[in-house]
KOLKE-883182 format. One line per 5 residues: for each residue x, z, y of N, C-alpha, C. Coordinates in steps of 0.001 Angstrom, whole numbers, plus 500000, padded with zeros to 6 digits. Layout:
N
X Z Y X Z Y X Z Y | ...
***
This chain:
293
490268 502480 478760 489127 503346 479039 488596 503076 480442 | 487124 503051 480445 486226 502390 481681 486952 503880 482762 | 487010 504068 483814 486765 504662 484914 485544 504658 485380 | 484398 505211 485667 483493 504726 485686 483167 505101 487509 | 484018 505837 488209 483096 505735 489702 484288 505190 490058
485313 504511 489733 485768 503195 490497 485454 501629 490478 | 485942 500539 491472 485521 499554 491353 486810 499049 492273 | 486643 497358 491566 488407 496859 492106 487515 495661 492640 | 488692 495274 493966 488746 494169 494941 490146 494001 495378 | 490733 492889 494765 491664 492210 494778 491902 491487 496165
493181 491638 496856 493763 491245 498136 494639 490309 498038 | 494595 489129 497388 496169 487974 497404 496483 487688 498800 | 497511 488405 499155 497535 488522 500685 498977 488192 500985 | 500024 487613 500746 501119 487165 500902 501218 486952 502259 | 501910 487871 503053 502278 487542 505013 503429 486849 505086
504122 486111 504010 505330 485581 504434 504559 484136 504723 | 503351 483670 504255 502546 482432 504398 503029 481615 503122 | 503779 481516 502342 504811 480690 501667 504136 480491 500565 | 503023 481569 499560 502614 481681 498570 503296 482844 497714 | 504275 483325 498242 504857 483722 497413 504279 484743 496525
505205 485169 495716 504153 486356 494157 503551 486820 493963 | 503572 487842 495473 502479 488974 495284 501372 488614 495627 | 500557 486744 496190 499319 486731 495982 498957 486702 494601 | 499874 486452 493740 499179 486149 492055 498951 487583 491562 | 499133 488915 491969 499365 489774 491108 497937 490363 491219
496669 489665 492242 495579 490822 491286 495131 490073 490080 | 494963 488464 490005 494850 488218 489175 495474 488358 487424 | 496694 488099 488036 497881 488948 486625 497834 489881 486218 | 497421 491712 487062 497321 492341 486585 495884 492650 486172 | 494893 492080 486563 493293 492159 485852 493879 491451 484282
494213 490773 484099 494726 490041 482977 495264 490915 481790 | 496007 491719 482536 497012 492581 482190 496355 493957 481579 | 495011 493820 481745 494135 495191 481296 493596 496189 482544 | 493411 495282 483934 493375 495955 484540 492017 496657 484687 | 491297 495094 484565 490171 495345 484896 489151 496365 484134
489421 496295 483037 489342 497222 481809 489071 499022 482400 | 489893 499082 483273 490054 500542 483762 488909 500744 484680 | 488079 499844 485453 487599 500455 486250 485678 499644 485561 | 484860 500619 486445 483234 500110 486092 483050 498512 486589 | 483694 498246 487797 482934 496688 487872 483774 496060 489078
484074 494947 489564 485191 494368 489679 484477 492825 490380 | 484620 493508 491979 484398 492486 492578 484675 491461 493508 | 485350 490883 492337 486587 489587 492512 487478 490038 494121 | 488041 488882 494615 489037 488705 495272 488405 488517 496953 | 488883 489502 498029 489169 489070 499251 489426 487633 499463
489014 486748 500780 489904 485441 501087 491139 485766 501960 | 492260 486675 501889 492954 486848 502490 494137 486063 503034 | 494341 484891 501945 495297 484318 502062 495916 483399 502953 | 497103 483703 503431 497750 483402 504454 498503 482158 504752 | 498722 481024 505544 499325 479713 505258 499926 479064 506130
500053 480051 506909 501053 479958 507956 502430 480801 508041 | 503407 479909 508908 504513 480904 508839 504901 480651 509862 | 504202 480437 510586 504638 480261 512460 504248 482162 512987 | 505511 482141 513982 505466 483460 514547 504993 483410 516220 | 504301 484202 515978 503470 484305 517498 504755 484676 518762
504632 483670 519779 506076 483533 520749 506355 485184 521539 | 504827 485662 521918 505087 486971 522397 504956 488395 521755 | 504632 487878 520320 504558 489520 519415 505610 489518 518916 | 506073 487885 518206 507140 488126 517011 506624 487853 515648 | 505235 488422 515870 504496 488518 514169 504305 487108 513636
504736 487033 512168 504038 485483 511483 503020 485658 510741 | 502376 484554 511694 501067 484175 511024 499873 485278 511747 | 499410 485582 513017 499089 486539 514000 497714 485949 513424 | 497555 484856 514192 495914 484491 513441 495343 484663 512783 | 496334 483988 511762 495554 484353 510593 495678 485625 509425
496416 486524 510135 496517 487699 509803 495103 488757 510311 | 494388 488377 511778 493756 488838 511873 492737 488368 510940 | 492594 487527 510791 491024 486630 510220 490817 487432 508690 | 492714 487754 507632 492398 488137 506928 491922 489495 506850 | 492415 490337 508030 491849 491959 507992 490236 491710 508464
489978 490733 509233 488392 490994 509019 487590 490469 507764 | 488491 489630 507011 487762 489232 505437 487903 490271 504890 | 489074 490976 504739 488961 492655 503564 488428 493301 504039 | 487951 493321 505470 487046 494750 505486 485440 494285 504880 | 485043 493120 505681 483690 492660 504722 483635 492911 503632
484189 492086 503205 484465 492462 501623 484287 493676 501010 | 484960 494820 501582 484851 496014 500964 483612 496746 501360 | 483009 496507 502398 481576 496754 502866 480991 495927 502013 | 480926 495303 501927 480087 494776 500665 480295 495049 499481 | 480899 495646 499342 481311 496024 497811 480936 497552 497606
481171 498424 498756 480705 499726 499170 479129 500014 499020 | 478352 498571 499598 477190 498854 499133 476693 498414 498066 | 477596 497958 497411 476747 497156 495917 477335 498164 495548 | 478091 498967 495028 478786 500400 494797 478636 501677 495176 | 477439 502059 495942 477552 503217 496852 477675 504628 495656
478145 505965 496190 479311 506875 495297 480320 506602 494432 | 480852 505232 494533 481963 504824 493915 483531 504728 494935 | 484783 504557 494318 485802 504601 495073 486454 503097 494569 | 486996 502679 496017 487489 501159 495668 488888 501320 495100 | 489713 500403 494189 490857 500070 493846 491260 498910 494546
492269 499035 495282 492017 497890 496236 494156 497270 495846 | 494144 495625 495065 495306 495149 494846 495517 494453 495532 | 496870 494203 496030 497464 493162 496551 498266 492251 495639 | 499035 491049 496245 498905 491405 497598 499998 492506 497881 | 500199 492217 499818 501656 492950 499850 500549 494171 500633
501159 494993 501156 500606 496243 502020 500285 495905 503130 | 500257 494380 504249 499281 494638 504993 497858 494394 504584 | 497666 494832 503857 496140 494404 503247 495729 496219 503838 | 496418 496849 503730 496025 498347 504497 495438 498105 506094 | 495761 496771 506786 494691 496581 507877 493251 496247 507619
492939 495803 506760 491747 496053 505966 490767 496852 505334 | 491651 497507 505121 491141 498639 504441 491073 499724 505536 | 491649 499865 506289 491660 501111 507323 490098 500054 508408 | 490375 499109 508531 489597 498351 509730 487667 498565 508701 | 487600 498550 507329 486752 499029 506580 486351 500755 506839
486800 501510 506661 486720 502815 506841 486458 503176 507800 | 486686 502827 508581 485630 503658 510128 484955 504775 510194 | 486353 505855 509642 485839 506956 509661 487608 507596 509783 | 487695 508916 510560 489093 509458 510218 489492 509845 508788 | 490714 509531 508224 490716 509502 507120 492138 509654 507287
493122 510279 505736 494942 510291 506084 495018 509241 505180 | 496323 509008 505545 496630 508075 504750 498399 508523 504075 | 498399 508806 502361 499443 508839 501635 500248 507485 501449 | 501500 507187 502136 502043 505398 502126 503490 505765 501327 | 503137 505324 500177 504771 505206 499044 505148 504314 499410
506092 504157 499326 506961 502771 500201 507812 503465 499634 | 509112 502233 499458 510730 502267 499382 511233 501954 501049 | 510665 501455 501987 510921 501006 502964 510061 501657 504068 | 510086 502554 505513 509560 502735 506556 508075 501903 506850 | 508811 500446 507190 507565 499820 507933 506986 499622 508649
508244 500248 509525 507858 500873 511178 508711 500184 512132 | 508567 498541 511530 509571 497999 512953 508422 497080 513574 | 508864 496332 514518 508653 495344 515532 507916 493739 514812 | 507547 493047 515422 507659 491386 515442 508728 491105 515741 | 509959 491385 516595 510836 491418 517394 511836 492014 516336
511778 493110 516100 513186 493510 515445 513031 493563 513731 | 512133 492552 513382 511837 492272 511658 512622 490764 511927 | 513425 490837 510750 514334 489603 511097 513458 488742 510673 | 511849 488370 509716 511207 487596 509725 509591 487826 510084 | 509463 488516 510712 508652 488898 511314 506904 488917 510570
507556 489189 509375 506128 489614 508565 505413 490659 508809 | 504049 490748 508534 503851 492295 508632 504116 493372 507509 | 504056 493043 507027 505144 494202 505728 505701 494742 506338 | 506127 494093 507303 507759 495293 507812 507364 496007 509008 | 506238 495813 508973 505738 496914 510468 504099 497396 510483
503823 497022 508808 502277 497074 508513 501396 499176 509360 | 502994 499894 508547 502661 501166 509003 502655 501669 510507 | 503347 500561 511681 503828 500972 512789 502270 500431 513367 | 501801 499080 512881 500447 498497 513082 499349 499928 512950 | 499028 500219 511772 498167 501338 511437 498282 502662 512382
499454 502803 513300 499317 504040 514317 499046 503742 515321 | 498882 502540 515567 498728 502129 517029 499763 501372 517705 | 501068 501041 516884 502039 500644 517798 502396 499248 516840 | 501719 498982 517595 502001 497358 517517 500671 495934 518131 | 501102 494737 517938 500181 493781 518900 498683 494445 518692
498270 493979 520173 496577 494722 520088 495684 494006 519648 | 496465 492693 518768 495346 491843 517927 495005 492384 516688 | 496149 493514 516302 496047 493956 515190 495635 495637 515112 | 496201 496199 515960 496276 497695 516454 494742 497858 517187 | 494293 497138 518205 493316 497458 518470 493276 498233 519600
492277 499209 520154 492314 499486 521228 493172 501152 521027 | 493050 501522 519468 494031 502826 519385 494120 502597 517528 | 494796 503771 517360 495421 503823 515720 493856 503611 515140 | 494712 502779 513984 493628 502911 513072 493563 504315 511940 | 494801 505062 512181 495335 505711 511768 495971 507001 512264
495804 508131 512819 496145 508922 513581 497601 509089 512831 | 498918 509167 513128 500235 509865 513197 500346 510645 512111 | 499638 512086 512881 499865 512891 512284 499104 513290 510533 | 498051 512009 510444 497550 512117 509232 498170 511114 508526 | 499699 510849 508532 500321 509913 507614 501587 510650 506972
501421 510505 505676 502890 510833 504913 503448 509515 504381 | 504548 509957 504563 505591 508329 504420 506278 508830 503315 | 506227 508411 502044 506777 509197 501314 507466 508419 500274 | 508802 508354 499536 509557 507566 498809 510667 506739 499569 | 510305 506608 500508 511234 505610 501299 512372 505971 501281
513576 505155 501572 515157 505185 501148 515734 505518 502633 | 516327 506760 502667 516758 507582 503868 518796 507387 503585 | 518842 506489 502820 520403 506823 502983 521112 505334 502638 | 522102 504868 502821 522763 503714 502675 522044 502468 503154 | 521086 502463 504234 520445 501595 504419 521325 500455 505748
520177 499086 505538 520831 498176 506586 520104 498428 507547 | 521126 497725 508548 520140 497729 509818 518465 498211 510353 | 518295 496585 509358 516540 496724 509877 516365 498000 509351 | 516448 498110 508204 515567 499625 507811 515780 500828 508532 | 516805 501301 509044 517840 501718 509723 517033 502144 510694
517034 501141 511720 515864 500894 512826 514794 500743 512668 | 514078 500876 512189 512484 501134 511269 512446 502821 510920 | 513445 503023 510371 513096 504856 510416 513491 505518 511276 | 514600 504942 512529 514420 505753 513634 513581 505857 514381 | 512187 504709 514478 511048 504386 515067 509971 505695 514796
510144 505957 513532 509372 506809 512902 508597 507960 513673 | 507689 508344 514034 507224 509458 514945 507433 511100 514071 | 508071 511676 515257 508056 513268 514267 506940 513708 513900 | 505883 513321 514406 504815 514067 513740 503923 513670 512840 | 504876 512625 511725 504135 511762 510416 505243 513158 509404
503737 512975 508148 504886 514098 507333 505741 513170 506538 | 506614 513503 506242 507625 512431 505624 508483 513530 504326 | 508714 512515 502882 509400 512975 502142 510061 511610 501133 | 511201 512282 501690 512312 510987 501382 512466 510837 499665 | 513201 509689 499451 513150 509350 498236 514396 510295 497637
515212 511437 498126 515989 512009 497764 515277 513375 497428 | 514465 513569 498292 513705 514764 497810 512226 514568 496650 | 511945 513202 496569 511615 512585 495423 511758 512932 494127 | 513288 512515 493965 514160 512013 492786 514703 513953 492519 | 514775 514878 493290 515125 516406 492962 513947 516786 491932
512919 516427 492506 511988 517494 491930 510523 516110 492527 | 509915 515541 491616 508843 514293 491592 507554 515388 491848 | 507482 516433 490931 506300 516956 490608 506123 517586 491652 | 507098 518418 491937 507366 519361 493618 506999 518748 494157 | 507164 517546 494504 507289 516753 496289 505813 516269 496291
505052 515822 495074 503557 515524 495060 502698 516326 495651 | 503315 517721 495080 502297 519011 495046 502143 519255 496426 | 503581 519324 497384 503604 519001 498711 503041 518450 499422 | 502698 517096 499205 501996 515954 499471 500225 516507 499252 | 500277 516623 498123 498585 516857 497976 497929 518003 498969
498673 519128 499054 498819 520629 499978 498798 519980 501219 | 499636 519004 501994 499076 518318 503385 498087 517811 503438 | 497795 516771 502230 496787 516358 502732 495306 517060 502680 | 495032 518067 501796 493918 519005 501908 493690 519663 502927 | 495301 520361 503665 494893 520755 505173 494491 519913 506447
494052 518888 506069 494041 517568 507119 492296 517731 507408 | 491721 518091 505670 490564 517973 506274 489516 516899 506580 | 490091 515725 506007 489622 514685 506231 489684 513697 504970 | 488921 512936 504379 489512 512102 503696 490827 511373 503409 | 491502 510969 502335 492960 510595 502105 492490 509503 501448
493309 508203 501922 493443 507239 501168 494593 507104 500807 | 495189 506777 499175 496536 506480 498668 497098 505537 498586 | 498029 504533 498794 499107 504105 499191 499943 503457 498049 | 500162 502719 497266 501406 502688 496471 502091 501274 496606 | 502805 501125 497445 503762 499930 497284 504718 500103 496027
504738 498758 494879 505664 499200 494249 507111 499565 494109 | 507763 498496 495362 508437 498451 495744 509288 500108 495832 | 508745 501179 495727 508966 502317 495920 509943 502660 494242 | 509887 502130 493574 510757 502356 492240 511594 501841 492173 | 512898 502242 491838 513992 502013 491468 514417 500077 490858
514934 499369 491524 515152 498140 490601 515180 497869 489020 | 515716 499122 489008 516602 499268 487311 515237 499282 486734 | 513476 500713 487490 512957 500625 486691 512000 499172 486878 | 511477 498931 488133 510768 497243 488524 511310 496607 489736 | 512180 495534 488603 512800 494509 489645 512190 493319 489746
510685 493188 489861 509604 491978 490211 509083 492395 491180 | 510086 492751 492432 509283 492580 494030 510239 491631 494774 | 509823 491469 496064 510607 490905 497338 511684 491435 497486 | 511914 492775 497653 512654 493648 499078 513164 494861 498006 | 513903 494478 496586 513950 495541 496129 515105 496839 497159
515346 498102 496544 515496 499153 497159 516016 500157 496062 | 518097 500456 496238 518258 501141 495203 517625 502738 495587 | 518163 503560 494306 517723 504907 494924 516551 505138 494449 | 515188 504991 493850 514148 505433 493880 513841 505694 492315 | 512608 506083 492192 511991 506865 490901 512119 505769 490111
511968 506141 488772 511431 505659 487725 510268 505877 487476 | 509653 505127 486523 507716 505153 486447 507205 506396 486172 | 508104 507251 485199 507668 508585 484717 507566 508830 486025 | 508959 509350 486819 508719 510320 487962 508206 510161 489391 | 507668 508533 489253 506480 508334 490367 504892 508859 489775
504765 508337 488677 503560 508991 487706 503922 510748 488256 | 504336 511553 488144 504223 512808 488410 504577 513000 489671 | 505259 511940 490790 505209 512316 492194 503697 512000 492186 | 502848 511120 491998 501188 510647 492579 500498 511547 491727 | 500601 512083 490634 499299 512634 489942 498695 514010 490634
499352 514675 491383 499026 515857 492461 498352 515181 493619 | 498524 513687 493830 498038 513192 495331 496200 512839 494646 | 496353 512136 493325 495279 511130 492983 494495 512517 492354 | 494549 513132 492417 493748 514643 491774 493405 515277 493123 | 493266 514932 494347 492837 515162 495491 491275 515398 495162
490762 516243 495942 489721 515968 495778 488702 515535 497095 | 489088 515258 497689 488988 514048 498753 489795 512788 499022 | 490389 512335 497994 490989 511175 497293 489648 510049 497893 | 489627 509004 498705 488293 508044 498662 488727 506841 498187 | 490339 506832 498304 490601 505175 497599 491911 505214 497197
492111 503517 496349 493600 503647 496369 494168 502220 496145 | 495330 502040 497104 495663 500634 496907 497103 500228 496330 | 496933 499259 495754 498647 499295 495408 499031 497706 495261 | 500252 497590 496180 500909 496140 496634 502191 496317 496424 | 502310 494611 496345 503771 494109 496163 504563 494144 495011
503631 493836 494193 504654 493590 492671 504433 491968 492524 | 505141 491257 492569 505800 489651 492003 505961 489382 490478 | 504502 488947 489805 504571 489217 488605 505136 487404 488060 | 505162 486376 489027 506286 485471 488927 507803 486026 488904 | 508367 486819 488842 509316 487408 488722 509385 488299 487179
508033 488385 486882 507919 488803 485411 507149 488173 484235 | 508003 487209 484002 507433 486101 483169 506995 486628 482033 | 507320 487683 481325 507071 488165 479667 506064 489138 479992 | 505624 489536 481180 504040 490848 481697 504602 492029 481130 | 505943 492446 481387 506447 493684 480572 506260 494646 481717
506254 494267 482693 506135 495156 484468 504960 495244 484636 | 504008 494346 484679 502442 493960 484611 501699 495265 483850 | 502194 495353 482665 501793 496351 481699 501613 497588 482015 | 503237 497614 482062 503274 499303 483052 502783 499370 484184 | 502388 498681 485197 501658 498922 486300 500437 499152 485985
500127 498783 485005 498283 498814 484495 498380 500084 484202 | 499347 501034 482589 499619 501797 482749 499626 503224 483589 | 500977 503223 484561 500335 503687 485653 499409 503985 486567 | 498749 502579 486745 497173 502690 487550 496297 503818 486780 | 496057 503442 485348 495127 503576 484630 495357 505495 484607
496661 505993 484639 496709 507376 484444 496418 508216 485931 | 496885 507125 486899 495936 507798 488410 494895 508206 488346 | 493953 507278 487781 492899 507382 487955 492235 507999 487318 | 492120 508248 485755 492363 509340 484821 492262 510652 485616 | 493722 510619 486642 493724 511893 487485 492967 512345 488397
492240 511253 488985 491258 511233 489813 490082 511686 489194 | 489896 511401 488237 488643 511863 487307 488261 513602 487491 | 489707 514046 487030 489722 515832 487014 489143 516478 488038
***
């Protein structure tokens, strides 16, 4: 079923430089029925990354051309904004720094809902490979290189919920990535998740209405359980299954200052038979559904 005031722009944005999976997945999942869901669909960002050299004084790989790609997704989506105007973008990756794009597009205060299985809140320096994945969210507040951060957040603090991420048995890096974390991001762990999915949404949606500002949504897949999708990078035990991420997001995507929504990091080379592919379409397709209401 068409969606009819959304529209998709695909991010193959891989920061490891290597090629790896998650540039194939907007194409795989348009394949997959994606495109199907939304009114009109205008093709792919040049985001892609081809370097894996790390900048000597940030740490970050691929600094260059990391910037070059956040100024291709924001064009892009300005252009797509106006061939679209009262429509909301679907924006695929692609891993989650494609959210420098999308925030560097918006130029306007706005919160931002970030599902993650993982923080995201480390260094160039203390990411043992110094992608931005692993510090895409610490980038978006302001704390990180000012090639990317800019002259302040693209993202104010206190209008970020970090929500799904794995608060217990973790290594190091992650470890040190959520002690980074600022107290004044709202945060709801993947334990208070997995109690009550529907609860912790409703939570989620209730912040972000008092914010007052536009919300953009967030979904790394990476945020589900292996058992239920084990076609990412960086899987992460501990987390939802599809049902009970579907009812953690359907309170967020029923916002009614909802303006977008992006979702990265599924490795559909890792899912040769499109049985993960499916359900992600799935999923998408009932967000948005929710967004409709």
């Amino acid at each position: 079923m068409i969606t009819s005031d959304w529209y998709l722009v695909g991010a193959p944005w891989d920061c490891s430089g290597t090629g790896r999976g998650e540039q194939q997945a907007p194409g795989v999942l348009r394949r997959a029925g994606l495109s199907a869901l939304v009114a009109a669909d205008f093709g792919d960002a040049a985001t892609r990354i081809g370097s894996t050299a790390r900048d000597p004084a940030t740490g970050v790989r691929a600094l260059p051309e990391t910037v070059a790609a956040t100024r291709e997704l924001a064009r892009t989506l300005d252009a797509a904004a106006r061939r679209h105007p009262g429509m909301r973008p679907l924006v695929v990756g692609g891993d989650c720094s494609l959210l420098f794009g999308v925030f560097a597009h918006l130029r306007e205060p706005a919160g931002l809902c970030y599902v993650d299985g993982h923080p995201d809140y480390g260094t160039g320096h203390t990411s043992e490979t110094g992608e931005t994945a692993d510090l895409d969210l610490a980038v978006l507040t302001g704390d990180g290189p000012a090639e990317l951060a800019g002259a302040g957040p693209l993202v104010a603090v206190e209008r970020v919920a970090l929500i799904g991420h794995r608060t217990e048995g973790l290594d190091p890096e992650s470890a040190a990535e959520l002690g980074r974390v600022p107290v004044e991001m709202f945060t709801v762990g993947a334990p208070e998740v997995l109690r009550d999915p529907g609860r912790a949404g409703r939570a989620v949606a209730e912040w972000g209405s008092a914010l007052g500002v536009p919300l953009w949504l967030h979904l790394d897949v990476d945020v589900l359980d292996p058992g239920a999708l084990p076609a990412v990078t960086y899987p992460q035990p501990g987390g939802p299954d599809f049902d009970q991420l579907a009812a953690l997001l359907a309170p967020v995507a029923a916002a009614p200052r909802l303006i977008g929504l992006s979702v990265a990091d599924f490795r559909p080379d890792l899912d040769p038979g499109g049985r993960y592919a499916a359900l992600l379409v799935d999923l998408v397709g009932g967000l948005l559904a929710e967004a409709r209401k």
